[in-house]
C-alpha positions, -999 to 999 in steps of 0.1 A, spaced: -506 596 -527 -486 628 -524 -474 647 -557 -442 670 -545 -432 703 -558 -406 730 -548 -406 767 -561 -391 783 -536 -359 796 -564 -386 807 -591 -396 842 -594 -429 855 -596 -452 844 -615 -440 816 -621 -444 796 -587 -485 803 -591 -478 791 -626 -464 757 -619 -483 751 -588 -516 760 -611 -504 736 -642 -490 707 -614 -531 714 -602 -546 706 -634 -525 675 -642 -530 660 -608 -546 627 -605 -578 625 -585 -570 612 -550 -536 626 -553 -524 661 -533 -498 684 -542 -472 690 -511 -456 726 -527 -427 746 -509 -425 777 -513 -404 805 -503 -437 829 -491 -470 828 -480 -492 828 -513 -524 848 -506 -534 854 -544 -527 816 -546 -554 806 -516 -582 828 -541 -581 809 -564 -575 776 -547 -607 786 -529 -630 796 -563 -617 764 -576 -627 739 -546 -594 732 -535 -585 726 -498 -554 732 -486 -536 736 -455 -505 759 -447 -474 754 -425 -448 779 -423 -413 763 -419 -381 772 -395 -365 790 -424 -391 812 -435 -406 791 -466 -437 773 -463 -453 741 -470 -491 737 -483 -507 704 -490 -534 707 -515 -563 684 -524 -597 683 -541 -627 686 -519 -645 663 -518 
């Protein structure tokens, strides 16, 4: 099960914001699928200090997809 979010028109911070509170609500076996309009290094820290995986595609427009699950 895939949980979808798009913040590509936010401003900073709040894409890291909703991406952290869409985190925290997720339900186990479930990933988040987030677009976004950059590549979000500070985001990947603290995916990482948190045992998140995730994995990164950029898109033909610039923005960029990450899927994001618990490790298992």
């Amino acid at each position: 099960m895939t949980h979808e979010l798009d913040v590509r028109d936010l401003p900073p911070p709040e894409p890291f914001q909703h991406i952290m509170e869409a985190l925290f609500s997720l339900p186990d076996k479930t990933a988040l699928q987030v677009h976004i309009h950059r590549e979000p290094f500070p985001l990947y820290e603290v995916l990482r200090a948190n045992g998140y995986l995730w994995q990164t595609t950029a898109l033909p427009d610039g923005s960029f997809s990450i899927r994001i699950s618990r490790s298992a």
